[in-house]
C-alpha positions as CSV (number, residue, x, y, z in Angstrom):
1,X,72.1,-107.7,-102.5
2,X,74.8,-106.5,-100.3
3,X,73.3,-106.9,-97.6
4,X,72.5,-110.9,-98.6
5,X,76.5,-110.9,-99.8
6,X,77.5,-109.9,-96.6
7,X,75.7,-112.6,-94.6
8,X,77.0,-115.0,-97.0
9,X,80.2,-113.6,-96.2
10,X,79.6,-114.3,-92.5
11,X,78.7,-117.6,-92.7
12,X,82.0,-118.8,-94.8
13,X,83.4,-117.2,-92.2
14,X,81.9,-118.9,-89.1
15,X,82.5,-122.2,-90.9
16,X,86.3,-121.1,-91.3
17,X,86.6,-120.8,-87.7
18,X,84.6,-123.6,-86.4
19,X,87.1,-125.6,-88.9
20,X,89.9,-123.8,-87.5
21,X,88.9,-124.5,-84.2
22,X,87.7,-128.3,-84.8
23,X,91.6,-128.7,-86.3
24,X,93.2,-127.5,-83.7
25,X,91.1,-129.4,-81.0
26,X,91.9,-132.5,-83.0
27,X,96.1,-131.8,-83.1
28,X,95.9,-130.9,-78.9
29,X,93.8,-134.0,-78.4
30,X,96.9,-135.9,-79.6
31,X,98.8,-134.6,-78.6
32,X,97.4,-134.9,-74.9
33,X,96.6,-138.5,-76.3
34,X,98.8,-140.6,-77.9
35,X,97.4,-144.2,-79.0
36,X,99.1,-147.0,-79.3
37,X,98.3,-150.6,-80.8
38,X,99.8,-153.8,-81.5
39,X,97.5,-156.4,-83.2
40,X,98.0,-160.0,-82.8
41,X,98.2,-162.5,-85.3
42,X,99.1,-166.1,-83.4
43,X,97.4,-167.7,-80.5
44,X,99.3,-166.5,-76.9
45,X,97.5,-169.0,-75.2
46,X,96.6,-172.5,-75.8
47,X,95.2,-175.3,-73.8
48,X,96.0,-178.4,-73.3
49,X,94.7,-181.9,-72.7
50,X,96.1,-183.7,-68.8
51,X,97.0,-187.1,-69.8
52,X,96.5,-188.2,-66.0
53,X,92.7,-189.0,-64.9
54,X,90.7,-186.7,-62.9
55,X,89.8,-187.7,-59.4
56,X,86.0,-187.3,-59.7
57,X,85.4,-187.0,-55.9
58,X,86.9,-183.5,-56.2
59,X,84.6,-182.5,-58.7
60,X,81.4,-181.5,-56.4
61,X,82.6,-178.1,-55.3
62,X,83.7,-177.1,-58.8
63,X,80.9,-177.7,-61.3
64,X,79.2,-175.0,-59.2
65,X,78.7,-171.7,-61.4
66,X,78.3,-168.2,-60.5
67,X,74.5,-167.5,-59.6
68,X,73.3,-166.5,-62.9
69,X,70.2,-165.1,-61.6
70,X,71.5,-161.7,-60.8
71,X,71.7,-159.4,-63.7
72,X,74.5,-159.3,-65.9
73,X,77.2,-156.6,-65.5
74,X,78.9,-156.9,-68.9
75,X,77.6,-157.6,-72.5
76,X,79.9,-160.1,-74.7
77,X,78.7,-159.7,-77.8
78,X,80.2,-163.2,-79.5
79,X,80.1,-164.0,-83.3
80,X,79.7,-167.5,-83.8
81,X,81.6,-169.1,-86.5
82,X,81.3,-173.6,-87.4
83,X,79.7,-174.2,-84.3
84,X,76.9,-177.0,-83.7
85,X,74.0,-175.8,-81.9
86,X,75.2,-177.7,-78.5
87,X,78.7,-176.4,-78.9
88,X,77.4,-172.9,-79.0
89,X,75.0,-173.3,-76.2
90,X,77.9,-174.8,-73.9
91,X,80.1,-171.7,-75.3
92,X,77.4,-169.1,-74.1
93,X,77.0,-170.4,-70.8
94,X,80.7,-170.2,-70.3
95,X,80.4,-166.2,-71.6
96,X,77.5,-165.8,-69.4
97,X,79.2,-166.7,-66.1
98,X,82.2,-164.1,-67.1
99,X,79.3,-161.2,-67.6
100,X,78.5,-162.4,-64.0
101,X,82.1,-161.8,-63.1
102,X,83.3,-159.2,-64.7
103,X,82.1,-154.9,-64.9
104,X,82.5,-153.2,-68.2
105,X,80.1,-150.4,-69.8
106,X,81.5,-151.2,-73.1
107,X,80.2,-154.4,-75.1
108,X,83.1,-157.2,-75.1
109,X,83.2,-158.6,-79.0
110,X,84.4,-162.2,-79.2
111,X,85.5,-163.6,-82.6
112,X,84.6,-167.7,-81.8
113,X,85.5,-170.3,-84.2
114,X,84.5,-173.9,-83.9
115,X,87.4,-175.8,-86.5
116,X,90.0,-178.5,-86.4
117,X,93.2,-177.7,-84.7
118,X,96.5,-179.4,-83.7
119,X,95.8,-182.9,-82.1
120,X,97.0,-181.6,-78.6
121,X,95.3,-178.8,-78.7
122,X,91.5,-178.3,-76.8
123,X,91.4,-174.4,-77.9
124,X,93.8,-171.3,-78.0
125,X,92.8,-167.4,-77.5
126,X,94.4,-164.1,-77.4
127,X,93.2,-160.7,-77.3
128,X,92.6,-159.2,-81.2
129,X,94.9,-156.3,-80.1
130,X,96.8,-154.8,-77.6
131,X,96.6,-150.8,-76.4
132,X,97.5,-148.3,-74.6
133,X,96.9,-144.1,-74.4
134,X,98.8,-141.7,-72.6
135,X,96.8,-139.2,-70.4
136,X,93.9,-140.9,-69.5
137,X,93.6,-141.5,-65.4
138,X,93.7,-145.5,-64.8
139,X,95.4,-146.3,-67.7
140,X,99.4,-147.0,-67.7
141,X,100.8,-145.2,-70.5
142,X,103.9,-147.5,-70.7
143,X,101.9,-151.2,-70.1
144,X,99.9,-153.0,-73.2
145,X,96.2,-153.4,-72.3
146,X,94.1,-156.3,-73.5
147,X,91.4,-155.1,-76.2
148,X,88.1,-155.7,-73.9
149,X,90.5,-154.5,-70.6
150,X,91.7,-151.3,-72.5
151,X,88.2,-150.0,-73.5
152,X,86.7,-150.6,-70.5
153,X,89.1,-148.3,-68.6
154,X,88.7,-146.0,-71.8
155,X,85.3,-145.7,-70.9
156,X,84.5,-146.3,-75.2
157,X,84.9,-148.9,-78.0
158,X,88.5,-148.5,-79.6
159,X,87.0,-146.9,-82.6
160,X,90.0,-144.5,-83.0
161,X,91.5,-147.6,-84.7
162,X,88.3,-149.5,-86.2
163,X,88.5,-152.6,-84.2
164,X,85.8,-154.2,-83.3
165,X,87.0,-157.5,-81.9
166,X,88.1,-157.7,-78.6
167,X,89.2,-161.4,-78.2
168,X,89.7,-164.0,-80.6
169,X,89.1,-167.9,-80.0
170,X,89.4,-171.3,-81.6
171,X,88.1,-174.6,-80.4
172,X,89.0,-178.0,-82.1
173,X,86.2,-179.8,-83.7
174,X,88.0,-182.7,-83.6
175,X,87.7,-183.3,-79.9
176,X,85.2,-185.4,-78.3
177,X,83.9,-182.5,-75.9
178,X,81.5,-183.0,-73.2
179,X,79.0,-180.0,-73.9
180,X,76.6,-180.5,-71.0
181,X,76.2,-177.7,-68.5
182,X,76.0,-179.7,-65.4
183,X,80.1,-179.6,-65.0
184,X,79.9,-183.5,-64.8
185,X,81.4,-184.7,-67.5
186,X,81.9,-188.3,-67.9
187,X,85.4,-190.2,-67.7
188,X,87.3,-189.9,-71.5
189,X,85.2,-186.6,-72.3
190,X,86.8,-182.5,-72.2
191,X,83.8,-180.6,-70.7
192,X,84.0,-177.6,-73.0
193,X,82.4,-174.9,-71.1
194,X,85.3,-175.6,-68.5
195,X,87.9,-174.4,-71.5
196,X,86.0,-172.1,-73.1
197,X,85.8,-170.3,-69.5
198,X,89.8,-170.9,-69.8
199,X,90.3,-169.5,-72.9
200,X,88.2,-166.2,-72.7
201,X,90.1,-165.3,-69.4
202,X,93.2,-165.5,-71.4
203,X,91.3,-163.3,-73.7
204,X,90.2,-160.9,-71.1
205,X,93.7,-160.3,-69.6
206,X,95.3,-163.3,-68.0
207,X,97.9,-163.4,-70.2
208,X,101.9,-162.3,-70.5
209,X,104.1,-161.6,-73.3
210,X,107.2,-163.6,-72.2
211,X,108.9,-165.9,-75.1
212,X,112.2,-167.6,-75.8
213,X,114.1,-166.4,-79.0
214,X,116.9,-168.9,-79.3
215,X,119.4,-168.3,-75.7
216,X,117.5,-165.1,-74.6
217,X,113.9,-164.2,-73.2
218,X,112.1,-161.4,-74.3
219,X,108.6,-159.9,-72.3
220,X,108.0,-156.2,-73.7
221,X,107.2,-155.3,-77.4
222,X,107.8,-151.5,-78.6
223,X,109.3,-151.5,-75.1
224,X,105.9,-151.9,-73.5
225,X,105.2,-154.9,-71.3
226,X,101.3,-156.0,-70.7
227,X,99.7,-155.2,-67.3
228,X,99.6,-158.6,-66.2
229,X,103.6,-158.7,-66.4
230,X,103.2,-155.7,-63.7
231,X,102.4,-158.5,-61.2
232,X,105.1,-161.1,-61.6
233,X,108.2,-161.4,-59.5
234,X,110.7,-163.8,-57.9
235,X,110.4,-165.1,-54.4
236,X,112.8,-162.8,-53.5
237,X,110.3,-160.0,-54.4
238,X,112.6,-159.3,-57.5
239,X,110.1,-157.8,-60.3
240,X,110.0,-159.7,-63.5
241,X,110.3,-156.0,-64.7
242,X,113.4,-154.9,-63.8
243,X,115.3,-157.6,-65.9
244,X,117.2,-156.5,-68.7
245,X,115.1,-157.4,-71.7
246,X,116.3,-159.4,-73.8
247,X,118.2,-161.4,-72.2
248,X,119.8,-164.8,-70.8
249,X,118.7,-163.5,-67.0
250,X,115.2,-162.8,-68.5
251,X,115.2,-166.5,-70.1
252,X,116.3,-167.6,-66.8
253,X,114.0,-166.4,-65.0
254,X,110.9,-167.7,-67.0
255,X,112.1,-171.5,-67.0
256,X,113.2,-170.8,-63.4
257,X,110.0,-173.1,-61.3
258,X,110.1,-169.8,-59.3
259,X,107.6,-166.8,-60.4
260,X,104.8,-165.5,-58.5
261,X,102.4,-163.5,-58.9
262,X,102.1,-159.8,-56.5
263,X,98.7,-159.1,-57.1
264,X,97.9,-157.8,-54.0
265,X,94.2,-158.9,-53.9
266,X,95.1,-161.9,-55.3
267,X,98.0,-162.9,-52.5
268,X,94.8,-161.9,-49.8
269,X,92.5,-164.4,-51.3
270,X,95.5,-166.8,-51.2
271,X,95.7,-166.6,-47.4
272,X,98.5,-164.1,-47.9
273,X,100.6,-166.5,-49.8
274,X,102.0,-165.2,-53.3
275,X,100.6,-167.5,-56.0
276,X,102.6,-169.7,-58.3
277,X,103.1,-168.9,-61.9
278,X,103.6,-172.3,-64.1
279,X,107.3,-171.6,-65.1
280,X,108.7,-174.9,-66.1
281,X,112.4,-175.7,-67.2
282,X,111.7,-176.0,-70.8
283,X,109.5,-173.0,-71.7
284,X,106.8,-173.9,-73.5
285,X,105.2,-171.4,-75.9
286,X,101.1,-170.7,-75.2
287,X,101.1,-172.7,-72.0
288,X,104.6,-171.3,-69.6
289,X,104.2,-168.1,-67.7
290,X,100.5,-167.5,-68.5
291,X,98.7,-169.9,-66.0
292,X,99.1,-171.0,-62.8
293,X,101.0,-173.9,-61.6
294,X,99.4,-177.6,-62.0
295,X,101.0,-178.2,-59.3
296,X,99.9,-176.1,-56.2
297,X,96.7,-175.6,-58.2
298,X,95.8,-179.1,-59.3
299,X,92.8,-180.7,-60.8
300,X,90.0,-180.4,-57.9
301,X,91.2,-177.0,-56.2
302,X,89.2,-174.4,-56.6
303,X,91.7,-172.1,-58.6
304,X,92.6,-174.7,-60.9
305,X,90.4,-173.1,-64.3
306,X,93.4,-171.1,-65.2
307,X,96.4,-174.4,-64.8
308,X,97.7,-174.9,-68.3
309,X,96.2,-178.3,-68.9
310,X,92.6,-180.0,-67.9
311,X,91.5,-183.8,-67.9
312,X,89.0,-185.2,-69.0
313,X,86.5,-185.8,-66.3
314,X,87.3,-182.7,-65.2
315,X,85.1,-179.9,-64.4
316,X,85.7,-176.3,-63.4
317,X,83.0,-173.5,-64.0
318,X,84.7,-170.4,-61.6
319,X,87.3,-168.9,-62.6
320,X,88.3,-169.0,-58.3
321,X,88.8,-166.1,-55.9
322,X,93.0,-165.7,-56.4
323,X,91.8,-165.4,-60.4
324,X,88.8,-162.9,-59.9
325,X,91.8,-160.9,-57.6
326,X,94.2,-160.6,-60.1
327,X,91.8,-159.5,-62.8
328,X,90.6,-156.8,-60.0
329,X,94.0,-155.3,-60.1
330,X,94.7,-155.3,-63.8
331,X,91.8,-152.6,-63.6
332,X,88.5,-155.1,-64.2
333,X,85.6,-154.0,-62.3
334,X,84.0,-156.7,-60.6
335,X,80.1,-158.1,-59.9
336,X,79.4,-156.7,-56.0
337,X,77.7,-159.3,-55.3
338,X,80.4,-161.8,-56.8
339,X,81.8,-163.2,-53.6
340,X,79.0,-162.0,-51.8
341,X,77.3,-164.9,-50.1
342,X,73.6,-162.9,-49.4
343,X,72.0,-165.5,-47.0
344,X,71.1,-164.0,-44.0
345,X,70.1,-167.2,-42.2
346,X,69.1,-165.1,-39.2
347,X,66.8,-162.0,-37.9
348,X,68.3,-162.1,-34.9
349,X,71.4,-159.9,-35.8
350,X,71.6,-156.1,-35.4
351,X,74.0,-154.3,-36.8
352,X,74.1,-150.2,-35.8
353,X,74.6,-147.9,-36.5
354,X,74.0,-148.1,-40.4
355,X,75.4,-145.9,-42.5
356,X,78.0,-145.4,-39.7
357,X,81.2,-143.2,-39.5
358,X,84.0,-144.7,-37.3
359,X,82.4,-147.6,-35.4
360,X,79.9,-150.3,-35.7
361,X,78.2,-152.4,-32.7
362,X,76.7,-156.2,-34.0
363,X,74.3,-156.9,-31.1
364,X,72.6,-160.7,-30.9
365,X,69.6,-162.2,-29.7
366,X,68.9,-165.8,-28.6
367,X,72.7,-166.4,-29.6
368,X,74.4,-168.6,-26.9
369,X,78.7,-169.2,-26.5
370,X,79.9,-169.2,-30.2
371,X,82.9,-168.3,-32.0
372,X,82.6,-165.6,-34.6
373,X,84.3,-164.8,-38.2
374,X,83.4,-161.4,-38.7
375,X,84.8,-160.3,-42.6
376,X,84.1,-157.1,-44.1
377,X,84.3,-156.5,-47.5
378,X,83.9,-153.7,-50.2
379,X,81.9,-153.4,-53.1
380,X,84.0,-155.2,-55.7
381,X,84.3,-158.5,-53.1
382,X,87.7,-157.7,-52.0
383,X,88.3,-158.7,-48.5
384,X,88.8,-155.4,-45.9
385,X,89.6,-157.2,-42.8
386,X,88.5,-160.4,-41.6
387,X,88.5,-161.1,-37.3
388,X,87.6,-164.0,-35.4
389,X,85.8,-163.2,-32.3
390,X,84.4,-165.5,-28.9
391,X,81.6,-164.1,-28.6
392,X,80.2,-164.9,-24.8
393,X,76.6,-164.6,-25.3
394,X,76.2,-161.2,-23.4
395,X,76.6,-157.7,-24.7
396,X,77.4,-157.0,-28.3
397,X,80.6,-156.8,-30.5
398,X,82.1,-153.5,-31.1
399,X,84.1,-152.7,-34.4
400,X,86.5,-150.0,-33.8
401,X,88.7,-147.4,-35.7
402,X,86.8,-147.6,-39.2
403,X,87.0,-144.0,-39.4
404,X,89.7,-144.2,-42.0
405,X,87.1,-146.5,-44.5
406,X,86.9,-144.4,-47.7
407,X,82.8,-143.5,-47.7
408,X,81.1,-145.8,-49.7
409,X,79.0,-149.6,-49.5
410,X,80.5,-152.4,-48.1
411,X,78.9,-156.0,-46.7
412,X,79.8,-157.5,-43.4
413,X,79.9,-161.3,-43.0
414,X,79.4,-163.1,-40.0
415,X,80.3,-166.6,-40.1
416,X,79.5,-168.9,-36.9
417,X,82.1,-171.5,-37.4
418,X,80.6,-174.0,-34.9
419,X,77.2,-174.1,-37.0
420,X,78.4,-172.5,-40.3
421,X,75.6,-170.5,-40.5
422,X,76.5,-166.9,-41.9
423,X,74.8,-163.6,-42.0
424,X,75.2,-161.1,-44.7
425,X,74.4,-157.5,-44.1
426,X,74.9,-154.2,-46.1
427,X,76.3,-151.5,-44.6
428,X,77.3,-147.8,-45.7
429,X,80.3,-145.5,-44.7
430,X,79.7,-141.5,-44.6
């Protein structure tokens, strides 16, 4: 009996501590980890119908997708609410070309409803929340995350809160959408997979918090600003940051025609040239500071997806290069094969050595007089260096001084601009 009373004894005991111990785990954790979430309750973003007809001549290059026969490398898990069987279909295409774009280990939960809206209005999204947590590497502890964007970083579904949806959607019934998935709609009809492509990348991240209240601007909230305000400046390179906020200079600066956006991949896939934020002189809530400008990215250019209006006629199913660039900064991972053109049009190519260290030599056969653009680009798609060489139709091309590479894969391009054909070829750094 004592001996059983003892061991009983023991046992309360062990669970004491493990309590104890399971308490005080809990209270360092956060500590170490203090959470932090907004949720939102109105549309950021809306979209809205161009009055002026689409050009359809321009519209070859951009009803082109994302190849969709690679494998996925995100799952958007999307919950369907009033929407005909053709309106969903349409709507899943569009989510399957961003799984094609973006990385995320975590499932991306879409709230979609198909219902009438304001007559001007093709669709509106936001992200269900916005987040943050101090002491994790690769977050900002003072910047608001996007839902989807925060728990990929996190590495885990936001379940320290109980959400579950990461972006929220609406689409208006009431349209006369074009829901084929050819990106050819005809003249007087909205192709909706082009704005549902719009909308999710608002949802997703491309999105900023700046609004007018009465004479002032305002941008942060709890005095956090989102991530995607960490890329806007001035053409004087003055950070849309370091404004006081609120205020009249802040206001200023948002109806100013003059914002840009310092995304560093974002200004190389723009040939170096900061992109234009749509700023106009009356700001507009949903549509100013969270798009680019109609008017260096108008209907027909390739960038044009995230512009804050689209005719109808038009058609645009990529989200472009300076897009995809910006969301690589905010912290998305992105598809390596994304802007990746894997067509090796030629065996007659040699590229040694491979893996290599701090040189590489491209050697040719049956090549005559050409001129060469070498690129070289990492995993993610994010241009390295690009060269244009002559080449003379003798000995080979050396690459030099790519010792300081950081180790990893990366995919070499070369582009013969007389004949356009292009060679693609992995390569690895140790």
């Amino acid at each position: 009996m004592k001996k059983n009373s003892l061991l009983k004894t023991r046992n309360v005991l062990n669970k004491i501590l493990i309590l104890f111990f399971l308490i005080s785990f809990c209270a360092t954790f956060s500590q170490k980890h203090n959470f932090k979430e907004i949720k939102i309750t109105e549309p950021i973003c809306t979209y809205h119908p161009d009055p002026e007809p689409f050009d359809k001549s321009k519209i070859e290059n951009l009803r082109k997708s994302v190849n969709l026969t690679n494998s996925a490398c995100s799952n958007f898990v999307v919950n369907y609410d009033g929407f005909t069987p053709e309106a969903q279909a349409a709507f899943q295409y569009a989510v399957d070309i961003w799984a094609h774009i973006i990385e995320s280990q975590v499932p991306i939960n879409v709230n979609a409803k198909f219902e009438v809206l304001g007559q001007n209005t093709l669709g509106s999204a936001s992200p269900e929340t916005l987040n943050t947590i101090s002491g994790v590497p690769g977050i900002d502890p003072n910047a608001w995350y996007p839902a989807a964007l925060y728990e990929k970083l996190l590495g885990q579904d936001r379940g320290e809160f109980g959400g579950t949806n990461d972006i929220k959607a609406s689409f208006n019934s009431n349209f006369d959408f074009y829901f084929g998935l050819d990106g050819n709609p005809p003249s007087g009809k909205h192709d909706f997979v082009s704005i549902v492509l719009h909308e999710l990348g608002h949802g997703l991240g491309f999105v900023g918090y700046a609004r007018k209240n009465e004479l002032v601007g305002e941008l942060r909230s709890n005095n956090r600003a989102l991530i995607y305000d960490n890329y806007i400046q001035n053409n004087e390179n003055v950070s849309i940051l370091s404004l006081p906020d609120p205020s009249v200079e802040l206001l200023t600066a948002i109806t100013s025609n003059n914002l840009f956006s310092n995304s560093p991949t974002a200004v190389t896939q723009n040939a170096n040239i900061l992109p234009k934020i749509y700023a106009p002189s009356e700001f507009n809530q949903g549509s100013s500071y969270s798009h680019w400008d109609e008017f260096v990215f108008p209907a027909g250019n390739s960038n044009s997806l995230m512009t804050p209006r689209i005719a109808s006629g038009e058609a645009n199913h990529n989200p472009g290069d300076i897009t995809i660039g910006f969301f690589k900064d905010m912290g998305w991972g992105i598809c390596s094969t994304l802007s990746i053109d894997e067509v090796n049009v030629s065996s007659n190519i040699n590229v040694w050595p491979n893996p290599f260290t701090d040189h590489i030599s491209i050697r040719f056969t049956n090549l005559n007089s050409s001129k060469l653009q070498i690129k070289l680009a990492d995993i993610k798609g994010s241009l390295i260096f690009s060269k244009q060489v002559t080449y003379d139709g003798g000995d080979s091309i050396n690459l030099n001084d790519l010792g300081n590479l950081q180790k990893g894969i990366y995919f070499m391009t070369i582009t013969n601009t007389s004949s356009n054909l292009r060679f693609t070829e992995k390569i690895v750094k140790y």
